[in-house]
PDB file of N, CA, C and O in Angstrom, chain B, residues numbered from 101:
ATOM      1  N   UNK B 101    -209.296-140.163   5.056  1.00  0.00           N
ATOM      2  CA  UNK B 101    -208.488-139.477   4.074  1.00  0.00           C
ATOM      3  C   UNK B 101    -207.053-139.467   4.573  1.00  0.00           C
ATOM      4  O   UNK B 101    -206.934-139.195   5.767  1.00  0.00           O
ATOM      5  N   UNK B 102    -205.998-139.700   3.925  1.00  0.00           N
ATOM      6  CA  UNK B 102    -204.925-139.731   4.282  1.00  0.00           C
ATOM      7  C   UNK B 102    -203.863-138.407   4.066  1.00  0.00           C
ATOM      8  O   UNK B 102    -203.636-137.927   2.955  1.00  0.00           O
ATOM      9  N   UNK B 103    -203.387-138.015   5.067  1.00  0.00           N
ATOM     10  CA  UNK B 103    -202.743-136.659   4.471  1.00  0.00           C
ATOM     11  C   UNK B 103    -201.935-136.511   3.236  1.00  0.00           C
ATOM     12  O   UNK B 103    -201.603-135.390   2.849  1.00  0.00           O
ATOM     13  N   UNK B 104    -201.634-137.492   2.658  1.00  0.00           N
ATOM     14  CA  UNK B 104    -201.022-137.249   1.641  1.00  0.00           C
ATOM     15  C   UNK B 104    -202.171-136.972  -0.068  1.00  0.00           C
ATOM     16  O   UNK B 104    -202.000-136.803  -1.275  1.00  0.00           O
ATOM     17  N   UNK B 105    -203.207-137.076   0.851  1.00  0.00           N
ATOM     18  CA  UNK B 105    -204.296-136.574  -0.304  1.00  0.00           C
ATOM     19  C   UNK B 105    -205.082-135.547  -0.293  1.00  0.00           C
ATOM     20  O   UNK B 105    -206.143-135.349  -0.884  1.00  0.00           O
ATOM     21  N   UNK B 106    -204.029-134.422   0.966  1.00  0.00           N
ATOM     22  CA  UNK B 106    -204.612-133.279   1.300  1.00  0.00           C
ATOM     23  C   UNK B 106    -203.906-132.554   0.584  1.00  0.00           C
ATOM     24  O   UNK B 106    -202.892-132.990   0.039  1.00  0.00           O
ATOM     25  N   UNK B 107    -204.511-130.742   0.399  1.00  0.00           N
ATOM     26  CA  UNK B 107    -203.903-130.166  -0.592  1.00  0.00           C
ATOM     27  C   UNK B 107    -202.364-129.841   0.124  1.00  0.00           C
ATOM     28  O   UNK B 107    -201.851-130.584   0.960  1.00  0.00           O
ATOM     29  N   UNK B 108    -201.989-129.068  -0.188  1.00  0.00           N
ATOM     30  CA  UNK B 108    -200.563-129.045   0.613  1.00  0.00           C
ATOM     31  C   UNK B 108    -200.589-128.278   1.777  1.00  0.00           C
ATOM     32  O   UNK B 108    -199.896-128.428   2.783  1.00  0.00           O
ATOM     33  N   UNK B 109    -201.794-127.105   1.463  1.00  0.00           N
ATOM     34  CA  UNK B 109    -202.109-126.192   2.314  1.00  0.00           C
ATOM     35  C   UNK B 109    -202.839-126.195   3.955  1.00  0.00           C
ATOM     36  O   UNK B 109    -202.963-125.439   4.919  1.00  0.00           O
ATOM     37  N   UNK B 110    -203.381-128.251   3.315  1.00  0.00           N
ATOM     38  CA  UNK B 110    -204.050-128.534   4.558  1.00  0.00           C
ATOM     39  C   UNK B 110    -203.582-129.424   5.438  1.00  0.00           C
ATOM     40  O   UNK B 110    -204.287-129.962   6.292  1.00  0.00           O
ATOM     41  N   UNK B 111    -202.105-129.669   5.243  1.00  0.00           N
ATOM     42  CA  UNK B 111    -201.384-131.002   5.823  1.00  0.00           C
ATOM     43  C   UNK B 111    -200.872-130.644   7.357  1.00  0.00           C
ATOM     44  O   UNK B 111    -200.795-131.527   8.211  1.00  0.00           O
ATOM     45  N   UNK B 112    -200.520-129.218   7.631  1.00  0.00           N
ATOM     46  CA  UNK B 112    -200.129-129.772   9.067  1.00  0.00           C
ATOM     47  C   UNK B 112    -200.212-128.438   9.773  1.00  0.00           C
ATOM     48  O   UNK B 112    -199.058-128.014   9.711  1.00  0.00           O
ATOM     49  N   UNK B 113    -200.910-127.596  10.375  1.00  0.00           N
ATOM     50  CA  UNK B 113    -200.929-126.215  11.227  1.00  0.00           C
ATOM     51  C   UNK B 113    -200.832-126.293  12.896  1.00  0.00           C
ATOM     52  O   UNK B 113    -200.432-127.383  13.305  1.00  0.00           O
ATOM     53  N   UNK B 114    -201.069-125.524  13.681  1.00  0.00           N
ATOM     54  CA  UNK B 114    -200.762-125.733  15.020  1.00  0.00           C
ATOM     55  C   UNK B 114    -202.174-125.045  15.905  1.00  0.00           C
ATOM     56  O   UNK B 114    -202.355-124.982  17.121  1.00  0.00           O
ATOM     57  N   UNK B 115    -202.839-124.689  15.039  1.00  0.00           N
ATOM     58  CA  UNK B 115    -204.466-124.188  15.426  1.00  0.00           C
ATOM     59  C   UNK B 115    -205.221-125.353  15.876  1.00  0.00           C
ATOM     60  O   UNK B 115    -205.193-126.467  15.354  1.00  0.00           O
ATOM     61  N   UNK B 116    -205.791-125.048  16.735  1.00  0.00           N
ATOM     62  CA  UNK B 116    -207.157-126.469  17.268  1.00  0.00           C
ATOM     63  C   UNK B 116    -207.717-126.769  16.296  1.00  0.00           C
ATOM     64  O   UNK B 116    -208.434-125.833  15.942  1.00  0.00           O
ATOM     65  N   UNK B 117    -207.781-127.600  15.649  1.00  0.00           N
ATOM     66  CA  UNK B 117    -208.909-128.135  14.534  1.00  0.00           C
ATOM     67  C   UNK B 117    -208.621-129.851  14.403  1.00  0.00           C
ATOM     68  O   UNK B 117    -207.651-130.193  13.726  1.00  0.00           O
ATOM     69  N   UNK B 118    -209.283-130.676  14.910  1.00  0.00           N
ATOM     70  CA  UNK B 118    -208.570-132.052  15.093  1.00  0.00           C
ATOM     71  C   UNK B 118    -209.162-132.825  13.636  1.00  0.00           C
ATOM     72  O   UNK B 118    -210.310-132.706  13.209  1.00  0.00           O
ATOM     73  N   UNK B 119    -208.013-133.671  12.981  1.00  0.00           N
ATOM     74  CA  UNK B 119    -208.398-134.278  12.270  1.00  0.00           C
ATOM     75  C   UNK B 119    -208.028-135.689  12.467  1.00  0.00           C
ATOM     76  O   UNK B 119    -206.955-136.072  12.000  1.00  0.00           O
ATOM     77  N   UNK B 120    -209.263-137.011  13.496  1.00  0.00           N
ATOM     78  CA  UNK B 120    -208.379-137.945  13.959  1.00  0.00           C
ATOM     79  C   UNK B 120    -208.811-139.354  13.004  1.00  0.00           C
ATOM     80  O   UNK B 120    -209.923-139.811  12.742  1.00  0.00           O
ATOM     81  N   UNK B 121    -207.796-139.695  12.717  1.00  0.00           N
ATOM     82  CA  UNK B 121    -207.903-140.810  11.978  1.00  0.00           C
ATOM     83  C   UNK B 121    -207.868-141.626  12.534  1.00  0.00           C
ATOM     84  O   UNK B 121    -206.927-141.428  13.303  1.00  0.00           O
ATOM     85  N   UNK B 122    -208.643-143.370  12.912  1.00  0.00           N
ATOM     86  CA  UNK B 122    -208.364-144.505  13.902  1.00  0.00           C
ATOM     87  C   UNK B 122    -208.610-146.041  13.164  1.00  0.00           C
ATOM     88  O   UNK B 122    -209.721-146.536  12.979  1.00  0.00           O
ATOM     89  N   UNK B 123    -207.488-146.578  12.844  1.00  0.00           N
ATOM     90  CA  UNK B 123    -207.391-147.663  12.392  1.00  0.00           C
ATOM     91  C   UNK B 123    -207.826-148.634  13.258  1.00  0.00           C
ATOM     92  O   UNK B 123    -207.608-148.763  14.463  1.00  0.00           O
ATOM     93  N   UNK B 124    -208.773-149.617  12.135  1.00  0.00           N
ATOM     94  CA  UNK B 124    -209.251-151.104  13.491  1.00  0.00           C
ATOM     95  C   UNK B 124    -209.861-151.899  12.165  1.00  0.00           C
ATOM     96  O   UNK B 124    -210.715-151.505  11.371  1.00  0.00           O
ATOM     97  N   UNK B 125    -209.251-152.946  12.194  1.00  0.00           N
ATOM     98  CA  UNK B 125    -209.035-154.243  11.463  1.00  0.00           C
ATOM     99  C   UNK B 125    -208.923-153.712   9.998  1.00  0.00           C
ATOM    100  O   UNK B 125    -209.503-154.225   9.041  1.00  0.00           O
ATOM    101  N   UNK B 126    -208.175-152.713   9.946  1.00  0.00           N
ATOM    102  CA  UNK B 126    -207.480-152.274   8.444  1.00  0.00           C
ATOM    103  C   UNK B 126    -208.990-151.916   7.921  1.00  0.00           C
ATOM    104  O   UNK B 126    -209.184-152.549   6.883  1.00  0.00           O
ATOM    105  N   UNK B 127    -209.669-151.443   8.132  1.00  0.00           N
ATOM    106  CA  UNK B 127    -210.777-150.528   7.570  1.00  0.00           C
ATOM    107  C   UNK B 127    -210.037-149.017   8.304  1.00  0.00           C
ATOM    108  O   UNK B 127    -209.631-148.885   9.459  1.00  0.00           O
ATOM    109  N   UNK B 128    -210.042-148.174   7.380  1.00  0.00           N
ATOM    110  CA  UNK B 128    -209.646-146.732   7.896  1.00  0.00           C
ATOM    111  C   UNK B 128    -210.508-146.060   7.818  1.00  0.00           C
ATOM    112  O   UNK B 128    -211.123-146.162   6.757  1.00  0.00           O
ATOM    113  N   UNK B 129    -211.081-144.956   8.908  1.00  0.00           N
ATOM    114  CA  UNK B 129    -212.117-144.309   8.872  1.00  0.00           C
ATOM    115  C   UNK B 129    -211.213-142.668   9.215  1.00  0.00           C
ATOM    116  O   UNK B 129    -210.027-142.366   9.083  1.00  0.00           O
ATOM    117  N   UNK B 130    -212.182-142.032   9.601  1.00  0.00           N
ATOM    118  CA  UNK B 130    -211.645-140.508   9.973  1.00  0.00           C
ATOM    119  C   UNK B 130    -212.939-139.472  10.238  1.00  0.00           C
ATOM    120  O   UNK B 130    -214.003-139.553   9.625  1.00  0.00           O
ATOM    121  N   UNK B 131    -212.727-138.790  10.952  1.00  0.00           N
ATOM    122  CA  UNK B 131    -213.863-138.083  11.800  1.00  0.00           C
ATOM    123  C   UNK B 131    -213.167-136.330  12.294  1.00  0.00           C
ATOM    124  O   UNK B 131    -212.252-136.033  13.063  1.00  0.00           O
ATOM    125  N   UNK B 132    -213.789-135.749  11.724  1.00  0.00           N
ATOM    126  CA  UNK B 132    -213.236-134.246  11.885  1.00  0.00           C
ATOM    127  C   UNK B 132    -213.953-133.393  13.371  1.00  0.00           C
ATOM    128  O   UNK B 132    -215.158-133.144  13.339  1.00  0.00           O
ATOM    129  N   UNK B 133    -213.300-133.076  14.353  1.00  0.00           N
ATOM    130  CA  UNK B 133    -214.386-132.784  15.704  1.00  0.00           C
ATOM    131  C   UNK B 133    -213.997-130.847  15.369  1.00  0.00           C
ATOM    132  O   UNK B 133    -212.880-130.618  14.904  1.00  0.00           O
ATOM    133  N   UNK B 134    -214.888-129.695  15.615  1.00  0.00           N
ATOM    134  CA  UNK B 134    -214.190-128.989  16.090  1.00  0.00           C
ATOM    135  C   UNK B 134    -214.631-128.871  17.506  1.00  0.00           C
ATOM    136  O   UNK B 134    -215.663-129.463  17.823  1.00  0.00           O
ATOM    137  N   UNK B 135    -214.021-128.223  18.343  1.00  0.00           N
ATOM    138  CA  UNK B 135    -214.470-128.007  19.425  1.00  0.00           C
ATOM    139  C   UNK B 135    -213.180-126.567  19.834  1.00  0.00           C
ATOM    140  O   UNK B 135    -212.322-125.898  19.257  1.00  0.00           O
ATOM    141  N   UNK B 136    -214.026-126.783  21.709  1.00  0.00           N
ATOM    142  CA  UNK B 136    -212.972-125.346  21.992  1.00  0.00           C
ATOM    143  C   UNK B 136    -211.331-126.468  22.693  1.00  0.00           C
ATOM    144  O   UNK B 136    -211.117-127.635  23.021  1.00  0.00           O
ATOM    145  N   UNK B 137    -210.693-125.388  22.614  1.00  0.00           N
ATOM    146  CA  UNK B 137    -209.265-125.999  22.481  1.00  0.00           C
ATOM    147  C   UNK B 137    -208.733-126.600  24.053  1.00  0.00           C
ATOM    148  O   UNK B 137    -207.534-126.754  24.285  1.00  0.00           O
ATOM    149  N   UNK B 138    -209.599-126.849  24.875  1.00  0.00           N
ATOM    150  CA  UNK B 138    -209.333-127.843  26.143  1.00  0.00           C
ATOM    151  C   UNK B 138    -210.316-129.084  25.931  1.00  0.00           C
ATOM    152  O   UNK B 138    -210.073-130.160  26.476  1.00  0.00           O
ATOM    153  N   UNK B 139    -211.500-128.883  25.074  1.00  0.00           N
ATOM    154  CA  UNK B 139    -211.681-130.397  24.580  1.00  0.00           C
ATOM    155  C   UNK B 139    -211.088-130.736  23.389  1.00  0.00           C
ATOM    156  O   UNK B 139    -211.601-131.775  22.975  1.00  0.00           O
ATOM    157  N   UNK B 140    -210.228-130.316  22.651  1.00  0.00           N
ATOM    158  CA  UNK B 140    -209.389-130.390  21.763  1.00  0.00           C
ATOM    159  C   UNK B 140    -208.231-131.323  22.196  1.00  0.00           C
ATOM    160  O   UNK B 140    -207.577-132.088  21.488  1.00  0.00           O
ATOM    161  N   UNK B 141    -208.142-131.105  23.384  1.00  0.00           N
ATOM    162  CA  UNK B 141    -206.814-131.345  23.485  1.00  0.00           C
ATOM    163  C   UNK B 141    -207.524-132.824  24.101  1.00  0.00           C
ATOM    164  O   UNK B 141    -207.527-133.772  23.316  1.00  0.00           O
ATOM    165  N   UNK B 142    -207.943-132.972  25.067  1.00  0.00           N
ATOM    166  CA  UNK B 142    -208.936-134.202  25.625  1.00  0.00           C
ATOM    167  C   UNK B 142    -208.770-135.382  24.564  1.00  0.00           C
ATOM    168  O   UNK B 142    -208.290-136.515  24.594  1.00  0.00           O
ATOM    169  N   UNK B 143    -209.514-134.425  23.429  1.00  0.00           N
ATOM    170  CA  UNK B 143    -210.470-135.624  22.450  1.00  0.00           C
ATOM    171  C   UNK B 143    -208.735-136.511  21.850  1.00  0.00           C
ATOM    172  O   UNK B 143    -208.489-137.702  21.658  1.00  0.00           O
ATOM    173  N   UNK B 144    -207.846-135.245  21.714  1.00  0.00           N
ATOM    174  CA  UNK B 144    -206.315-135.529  20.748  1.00  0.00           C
ATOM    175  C   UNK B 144    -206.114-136.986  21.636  1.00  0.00           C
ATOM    176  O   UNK B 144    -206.112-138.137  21.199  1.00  0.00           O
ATOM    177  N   UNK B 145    -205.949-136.512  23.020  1.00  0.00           N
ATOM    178  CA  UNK B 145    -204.877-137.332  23.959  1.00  0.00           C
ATOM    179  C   UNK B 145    -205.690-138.717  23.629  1.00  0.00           C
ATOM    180  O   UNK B 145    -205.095-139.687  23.158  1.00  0.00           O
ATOM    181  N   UNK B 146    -207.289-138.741  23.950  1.00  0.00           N
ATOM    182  CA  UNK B 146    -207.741-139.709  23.436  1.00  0.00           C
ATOM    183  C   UNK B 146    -207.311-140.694  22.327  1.00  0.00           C
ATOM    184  O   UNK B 146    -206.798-141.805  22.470  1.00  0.00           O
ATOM    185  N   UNK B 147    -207.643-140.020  21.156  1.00  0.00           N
ATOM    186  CA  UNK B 147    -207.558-140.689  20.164  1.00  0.00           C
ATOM    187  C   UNK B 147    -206.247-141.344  19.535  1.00  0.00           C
ATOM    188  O   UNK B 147    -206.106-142.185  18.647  1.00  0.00           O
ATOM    189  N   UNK B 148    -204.779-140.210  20.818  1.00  0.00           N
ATOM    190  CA  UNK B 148    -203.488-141.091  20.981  1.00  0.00           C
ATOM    191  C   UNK B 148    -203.366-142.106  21.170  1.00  0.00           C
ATOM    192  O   UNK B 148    -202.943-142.996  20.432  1.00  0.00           O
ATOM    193  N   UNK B 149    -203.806-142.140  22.447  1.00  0.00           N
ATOM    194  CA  UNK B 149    -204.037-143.142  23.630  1.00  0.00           C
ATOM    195  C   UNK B 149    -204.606-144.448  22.365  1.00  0.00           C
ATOM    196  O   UNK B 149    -203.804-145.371  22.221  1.00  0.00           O
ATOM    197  N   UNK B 150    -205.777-144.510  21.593  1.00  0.00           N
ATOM    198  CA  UNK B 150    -206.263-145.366  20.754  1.00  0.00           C
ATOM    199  C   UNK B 150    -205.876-145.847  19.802  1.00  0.00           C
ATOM    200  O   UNK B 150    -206.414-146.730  19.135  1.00  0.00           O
ATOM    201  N   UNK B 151    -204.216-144.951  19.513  1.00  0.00           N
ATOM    202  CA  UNK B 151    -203.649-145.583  18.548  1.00  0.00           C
ATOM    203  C   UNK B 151    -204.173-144.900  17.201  1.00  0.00           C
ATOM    204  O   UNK B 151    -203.834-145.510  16.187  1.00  0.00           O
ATOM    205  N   UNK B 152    -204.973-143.692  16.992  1.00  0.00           N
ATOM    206  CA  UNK B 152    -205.127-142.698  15.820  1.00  0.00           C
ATOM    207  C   UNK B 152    -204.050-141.896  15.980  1.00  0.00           C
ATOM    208  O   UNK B 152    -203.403-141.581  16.979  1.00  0.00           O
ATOM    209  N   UNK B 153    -203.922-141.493  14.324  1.00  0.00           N
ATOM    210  CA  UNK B 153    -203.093-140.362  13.930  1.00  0.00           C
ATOM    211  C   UNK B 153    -203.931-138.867  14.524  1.00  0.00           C
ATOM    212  O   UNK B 153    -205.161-138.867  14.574  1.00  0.00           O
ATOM    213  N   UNK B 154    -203.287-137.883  14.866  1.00  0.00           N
ATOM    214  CA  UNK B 154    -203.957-136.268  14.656  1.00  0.00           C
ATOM    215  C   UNK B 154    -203.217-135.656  13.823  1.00  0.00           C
ATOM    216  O   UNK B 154    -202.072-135.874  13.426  1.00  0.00           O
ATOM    217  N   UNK B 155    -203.867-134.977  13.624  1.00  0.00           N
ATOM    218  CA  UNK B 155    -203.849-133.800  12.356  1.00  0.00           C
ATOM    219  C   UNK B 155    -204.870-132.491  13.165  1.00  0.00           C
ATOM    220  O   UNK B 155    -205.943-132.615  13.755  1.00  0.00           O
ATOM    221  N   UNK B 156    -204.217-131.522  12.960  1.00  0.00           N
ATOM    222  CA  UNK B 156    -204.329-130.200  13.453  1.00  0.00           C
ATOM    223  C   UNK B 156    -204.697-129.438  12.369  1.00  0.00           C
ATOM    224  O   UNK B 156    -203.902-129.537  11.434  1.00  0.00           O
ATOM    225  N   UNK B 157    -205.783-128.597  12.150  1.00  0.00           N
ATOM    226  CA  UNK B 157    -206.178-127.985  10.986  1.00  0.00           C
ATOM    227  C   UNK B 157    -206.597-126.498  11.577  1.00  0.00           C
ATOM    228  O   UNK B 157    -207.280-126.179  12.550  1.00  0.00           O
ATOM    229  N   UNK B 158    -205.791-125.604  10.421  1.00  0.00           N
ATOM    230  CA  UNK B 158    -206.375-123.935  10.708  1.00  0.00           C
ATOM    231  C   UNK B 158    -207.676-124.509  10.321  1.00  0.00           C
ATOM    232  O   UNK B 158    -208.068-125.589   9.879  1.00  0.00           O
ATOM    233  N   UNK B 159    -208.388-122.966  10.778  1.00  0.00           N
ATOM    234  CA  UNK B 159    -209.789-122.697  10.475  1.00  0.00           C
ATOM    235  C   UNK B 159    -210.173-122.384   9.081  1.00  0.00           C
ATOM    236  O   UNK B 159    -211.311-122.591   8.661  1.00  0.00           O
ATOM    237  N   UNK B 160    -209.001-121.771   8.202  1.00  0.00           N
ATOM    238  CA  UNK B 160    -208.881-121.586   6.952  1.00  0.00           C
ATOM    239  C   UNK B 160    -208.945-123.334   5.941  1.00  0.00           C
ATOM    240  O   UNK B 160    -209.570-123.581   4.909  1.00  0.00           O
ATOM    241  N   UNK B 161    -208.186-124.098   6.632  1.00  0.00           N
ATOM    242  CA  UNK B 161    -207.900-125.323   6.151  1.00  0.00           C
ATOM    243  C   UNK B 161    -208.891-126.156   6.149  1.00  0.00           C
ATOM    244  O   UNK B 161    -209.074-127.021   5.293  1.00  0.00           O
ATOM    245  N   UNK B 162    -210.011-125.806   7.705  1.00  0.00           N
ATOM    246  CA  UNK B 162    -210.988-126.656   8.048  1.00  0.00           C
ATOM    247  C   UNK B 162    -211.982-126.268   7.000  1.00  0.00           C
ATOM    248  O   UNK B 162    -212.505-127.232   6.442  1.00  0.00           O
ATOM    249  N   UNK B 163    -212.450-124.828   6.514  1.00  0.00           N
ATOM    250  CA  UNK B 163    -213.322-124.838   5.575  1.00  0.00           C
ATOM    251  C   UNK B 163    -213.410-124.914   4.134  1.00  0.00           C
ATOM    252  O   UNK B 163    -214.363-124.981   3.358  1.00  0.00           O
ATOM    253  N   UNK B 164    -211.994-124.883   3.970  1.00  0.00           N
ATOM    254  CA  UNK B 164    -211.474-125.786   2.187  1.00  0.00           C
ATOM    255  C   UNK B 164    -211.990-126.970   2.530  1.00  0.00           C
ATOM    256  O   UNK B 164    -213.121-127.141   2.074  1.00  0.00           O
ATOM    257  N   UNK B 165    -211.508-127.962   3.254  1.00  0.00           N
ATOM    258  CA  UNK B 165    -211.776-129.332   3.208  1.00  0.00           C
ATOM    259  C   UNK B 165    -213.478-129.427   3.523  1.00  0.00           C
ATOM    260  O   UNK B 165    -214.006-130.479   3.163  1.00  0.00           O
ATOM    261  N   UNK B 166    -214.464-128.267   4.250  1.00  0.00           N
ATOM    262  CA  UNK B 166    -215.551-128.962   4.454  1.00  0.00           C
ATOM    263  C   UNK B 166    -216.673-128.215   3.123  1.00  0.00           C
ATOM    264  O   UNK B 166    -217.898-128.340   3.092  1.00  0.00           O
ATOM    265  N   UNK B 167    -215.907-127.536   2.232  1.00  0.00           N
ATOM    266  CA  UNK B 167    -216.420-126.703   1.190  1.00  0.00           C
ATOM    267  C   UNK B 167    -216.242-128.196   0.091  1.00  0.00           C
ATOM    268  O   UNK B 167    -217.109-128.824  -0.516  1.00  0.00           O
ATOM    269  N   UNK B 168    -214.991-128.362   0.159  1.00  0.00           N
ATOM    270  CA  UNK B 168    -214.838-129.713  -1.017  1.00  0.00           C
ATOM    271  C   UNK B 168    -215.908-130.895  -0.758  1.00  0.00           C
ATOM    272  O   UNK B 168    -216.426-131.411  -1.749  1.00  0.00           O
ATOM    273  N   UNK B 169    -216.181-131.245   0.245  1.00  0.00           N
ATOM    274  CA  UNK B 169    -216.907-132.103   0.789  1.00  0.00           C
ATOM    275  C   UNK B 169    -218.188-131.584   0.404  1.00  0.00           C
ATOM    276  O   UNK B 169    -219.074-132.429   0.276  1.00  0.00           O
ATOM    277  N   UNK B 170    -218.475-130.423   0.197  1.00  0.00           N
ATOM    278  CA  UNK B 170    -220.094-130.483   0.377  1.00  0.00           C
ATOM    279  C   UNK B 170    -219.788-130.064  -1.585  1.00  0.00           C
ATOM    280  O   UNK B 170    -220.740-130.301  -2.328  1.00  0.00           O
ATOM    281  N   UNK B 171    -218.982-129.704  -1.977  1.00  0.00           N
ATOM    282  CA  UNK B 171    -219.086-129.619  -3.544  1.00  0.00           C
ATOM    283  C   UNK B 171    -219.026-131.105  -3.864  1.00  0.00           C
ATOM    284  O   UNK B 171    -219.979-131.542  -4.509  1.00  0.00           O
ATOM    285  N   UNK B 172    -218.340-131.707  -3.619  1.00  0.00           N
ATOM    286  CA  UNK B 172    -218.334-133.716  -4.052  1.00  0.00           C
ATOM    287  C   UNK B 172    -219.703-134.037  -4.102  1.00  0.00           C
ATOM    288  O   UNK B 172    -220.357-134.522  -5.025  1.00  0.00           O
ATOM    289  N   UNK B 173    -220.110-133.621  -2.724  1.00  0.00           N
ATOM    290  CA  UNK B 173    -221.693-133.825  -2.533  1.00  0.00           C
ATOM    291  C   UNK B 173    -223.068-133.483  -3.348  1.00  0.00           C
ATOM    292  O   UNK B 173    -224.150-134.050  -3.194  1.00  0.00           O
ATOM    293  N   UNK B 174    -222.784-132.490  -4.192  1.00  0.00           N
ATOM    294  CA  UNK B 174    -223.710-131.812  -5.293  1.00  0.00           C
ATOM    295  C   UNK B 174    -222.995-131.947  -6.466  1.00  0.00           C
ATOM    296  O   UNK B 174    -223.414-131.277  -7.411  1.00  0.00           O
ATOM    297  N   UNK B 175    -221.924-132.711  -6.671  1.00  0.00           N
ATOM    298  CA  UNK B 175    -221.456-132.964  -8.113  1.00  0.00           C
ATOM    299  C   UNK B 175    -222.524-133.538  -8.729  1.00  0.00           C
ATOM    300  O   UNK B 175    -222.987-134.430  -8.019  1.00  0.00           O
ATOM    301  N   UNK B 176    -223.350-133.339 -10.180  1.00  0.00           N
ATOM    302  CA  UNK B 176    -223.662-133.949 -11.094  1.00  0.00           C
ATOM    303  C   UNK B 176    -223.026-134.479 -11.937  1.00  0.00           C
ATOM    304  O   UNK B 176    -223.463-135.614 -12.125  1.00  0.00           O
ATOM    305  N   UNK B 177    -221.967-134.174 -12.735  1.00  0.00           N
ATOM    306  CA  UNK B 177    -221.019-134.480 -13.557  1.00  0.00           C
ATOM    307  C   UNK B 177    -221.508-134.102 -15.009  1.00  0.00           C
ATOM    308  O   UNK B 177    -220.857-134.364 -16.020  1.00  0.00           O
ATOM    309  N   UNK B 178    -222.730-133.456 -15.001  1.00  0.00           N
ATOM    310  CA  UNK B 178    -222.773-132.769 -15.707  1.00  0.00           C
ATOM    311  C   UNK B 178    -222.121-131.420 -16.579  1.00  0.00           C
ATOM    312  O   UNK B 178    -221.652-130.529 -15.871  1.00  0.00           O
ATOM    313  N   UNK B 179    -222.070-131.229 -18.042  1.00  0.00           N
ATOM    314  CA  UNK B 179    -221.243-130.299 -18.133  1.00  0.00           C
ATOM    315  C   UNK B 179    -222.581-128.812 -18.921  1.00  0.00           C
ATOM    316  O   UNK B 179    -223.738-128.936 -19.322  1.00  0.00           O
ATOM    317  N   UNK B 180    -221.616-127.501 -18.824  1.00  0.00           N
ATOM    318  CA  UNK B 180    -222.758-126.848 -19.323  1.00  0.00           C
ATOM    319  C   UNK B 180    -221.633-125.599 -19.826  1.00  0.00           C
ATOM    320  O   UNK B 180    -220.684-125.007 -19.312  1.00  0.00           O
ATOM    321  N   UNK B 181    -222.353-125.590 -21.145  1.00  0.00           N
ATOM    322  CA  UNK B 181    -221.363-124.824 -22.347  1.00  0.00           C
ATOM    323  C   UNK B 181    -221.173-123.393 -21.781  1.00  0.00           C
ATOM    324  O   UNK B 181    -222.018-122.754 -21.154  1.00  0.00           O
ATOM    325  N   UNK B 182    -220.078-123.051 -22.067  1.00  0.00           N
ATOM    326  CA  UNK B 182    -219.247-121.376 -22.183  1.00  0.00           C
ATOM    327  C   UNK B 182    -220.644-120.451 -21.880  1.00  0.00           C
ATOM    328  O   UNK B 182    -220.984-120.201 -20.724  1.00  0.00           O
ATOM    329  N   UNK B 183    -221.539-119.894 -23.260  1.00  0.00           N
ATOM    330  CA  UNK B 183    -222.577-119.321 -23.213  1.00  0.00           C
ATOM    331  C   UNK B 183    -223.235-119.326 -22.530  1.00  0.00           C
ATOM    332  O   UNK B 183    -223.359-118.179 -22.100  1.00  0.00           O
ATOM    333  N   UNK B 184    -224.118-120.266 -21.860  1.00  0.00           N
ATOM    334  CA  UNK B 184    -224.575-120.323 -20.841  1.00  0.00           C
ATOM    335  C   UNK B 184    -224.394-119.807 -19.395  1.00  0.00           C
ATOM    336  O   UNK B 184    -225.257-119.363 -18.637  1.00  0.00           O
ATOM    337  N   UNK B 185    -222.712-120.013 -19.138  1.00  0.00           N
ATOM    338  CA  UNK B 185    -222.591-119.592 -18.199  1.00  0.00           C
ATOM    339  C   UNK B 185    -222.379-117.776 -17.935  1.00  0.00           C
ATOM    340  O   UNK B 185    -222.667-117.029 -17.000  1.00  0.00           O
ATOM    341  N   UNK B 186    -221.679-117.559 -19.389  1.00  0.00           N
ATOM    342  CA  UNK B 186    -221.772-116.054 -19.812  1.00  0.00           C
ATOM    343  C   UNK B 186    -223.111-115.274 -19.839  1.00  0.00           C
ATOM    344  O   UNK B 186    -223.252-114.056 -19.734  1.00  0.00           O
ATOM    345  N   UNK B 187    -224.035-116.191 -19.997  1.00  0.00           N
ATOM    346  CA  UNK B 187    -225.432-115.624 -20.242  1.00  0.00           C
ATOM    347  C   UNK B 187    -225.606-115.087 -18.905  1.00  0.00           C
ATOM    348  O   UNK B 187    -225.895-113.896 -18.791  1.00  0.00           O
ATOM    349  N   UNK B 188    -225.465-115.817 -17.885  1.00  0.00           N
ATOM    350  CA  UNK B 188    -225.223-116.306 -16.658  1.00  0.00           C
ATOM    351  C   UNK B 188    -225.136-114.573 -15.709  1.00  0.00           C
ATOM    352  O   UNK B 188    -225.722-113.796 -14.955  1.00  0.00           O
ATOM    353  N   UNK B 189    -223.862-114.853 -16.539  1.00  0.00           N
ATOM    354  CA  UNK B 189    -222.643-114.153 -15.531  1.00  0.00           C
ATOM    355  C   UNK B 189    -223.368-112.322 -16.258  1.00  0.00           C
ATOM    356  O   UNK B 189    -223.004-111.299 -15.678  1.00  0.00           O
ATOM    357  N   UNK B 190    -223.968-112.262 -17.022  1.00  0.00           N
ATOM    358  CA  UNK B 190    -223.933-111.253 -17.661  1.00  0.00           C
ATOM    359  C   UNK B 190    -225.277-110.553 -17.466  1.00  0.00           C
ATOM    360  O   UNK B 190    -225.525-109.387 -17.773  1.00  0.00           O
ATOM    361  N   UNK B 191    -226.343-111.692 -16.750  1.00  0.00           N
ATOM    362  CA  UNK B 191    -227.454-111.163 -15.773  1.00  0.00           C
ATOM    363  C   UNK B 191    -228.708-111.378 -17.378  1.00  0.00           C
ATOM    364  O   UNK B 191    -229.647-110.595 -17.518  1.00  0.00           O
ATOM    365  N   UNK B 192    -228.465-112.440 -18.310  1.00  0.00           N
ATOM    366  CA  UNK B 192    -229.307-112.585 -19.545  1.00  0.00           C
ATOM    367  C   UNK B 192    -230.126-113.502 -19.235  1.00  0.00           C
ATOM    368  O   UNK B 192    -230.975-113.871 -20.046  1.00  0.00           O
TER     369      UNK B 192
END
């Protein structure tokens, strides 16, 4: 994912949360680690060293992006009318 297709809220913080991206033969991949913040820093220097971007994510930021991910994941694309969901919401 490229940061410019993050919300705005998730583009750049100073909290441990690594987001390392590593280019190799123009296929782009990306891999989210958390860990505690001295292998944080390890895994970063690493993935410098390899020629990936980091990205630093609050903990707030880390669970928007892993909430969207698991909603993408159960999308049906199904739709379901007003009433229903009022019926819903209204304990009917």
């Amino acid at each position: 994912m490229h940061i410019n297709t993050l919300p705005p809220r998730a583009r750049l913080t100073g909290i441990m949360r690594n987001f390392v991206s590593l280019k190799k033969n123009n296929i782009m991949g990306a891999i989210i680690i958390k860990a505690d913040k001295k292998s944080n820093k390890i895994l970063s220097d690493l993935a410098k060293q390899l020629g990936g971007n980091v990205l630093s994510l609050a903990d707030d930021q880390y669970e928007d992006f892993a909430l969207g991910s698991l909603m993408d994941s159960v999308k049906t694309g199904k739709t379901v009318s007003r009433e229903s969901i009022m019926g819903k919401l209204k304990g009917k």
